[in-house]
N, C-alpha and C positions, 0 to 999 in steps of 0.2 A: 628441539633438534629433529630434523626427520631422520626415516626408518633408512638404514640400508637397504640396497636393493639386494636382487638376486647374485651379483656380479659382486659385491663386497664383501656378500655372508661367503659366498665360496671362496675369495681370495683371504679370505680373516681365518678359514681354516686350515688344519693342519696341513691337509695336503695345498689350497693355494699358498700357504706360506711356503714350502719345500721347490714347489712351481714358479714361484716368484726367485727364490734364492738360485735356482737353476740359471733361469732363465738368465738372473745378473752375472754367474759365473759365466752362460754361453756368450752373451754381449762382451762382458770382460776381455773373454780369452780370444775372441773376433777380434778387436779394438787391438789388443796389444800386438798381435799377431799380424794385423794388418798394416800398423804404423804408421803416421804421419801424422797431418792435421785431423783428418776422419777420422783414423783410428784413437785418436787420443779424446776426441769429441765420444766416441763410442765407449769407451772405455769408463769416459766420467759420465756419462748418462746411463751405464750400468750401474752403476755406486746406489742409484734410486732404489731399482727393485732389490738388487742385494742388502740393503740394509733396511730395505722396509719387512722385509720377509726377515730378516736376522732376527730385528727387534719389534717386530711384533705390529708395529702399522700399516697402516693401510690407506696410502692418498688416494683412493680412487674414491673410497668412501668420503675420507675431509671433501675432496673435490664434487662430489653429490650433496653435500649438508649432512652427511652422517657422522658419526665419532671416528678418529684417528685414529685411536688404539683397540687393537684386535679384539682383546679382550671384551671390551665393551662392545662395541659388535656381537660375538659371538652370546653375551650375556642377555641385548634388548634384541 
């Protein structure tokens, strides 16, 4: 499996996890707040980084060939 990059070891840590969880609350509360067909499109495209920063993955790395779960990142 290859290495994380620079961009994955920082979102697999604590603070990209807290940045990611942000980020999906700020998307969230745009999305609802905006309403309609966008905003609800915006709303479920936040669900992404809010739950990958929740529980601990990280698709940017699956998406490079590195490990899903933070953890393992943060371990190789």
């Amino acid at each position: 499996m290859a290495t994380p990059n620079s961009v994955a070891r920082f979102l697999a840590s604590d603070t990209g996890r807290w940045l990611r969880v942000g980020a999906g609350l700020g998307l969230l509360t745009t999305g609802l707040r905006r309403g309609g067909a966008g905003g609800a499109l915006t709303a479920v495209i936040a669900l992404v980084p809010l739950a990958a920063g929740t529980f601990d993955y990280c698709v940017i790395s699956f998406l490079l060939g590195g490990p899903l779960r933070g953890q393992e990142i943060r371990e190789g």
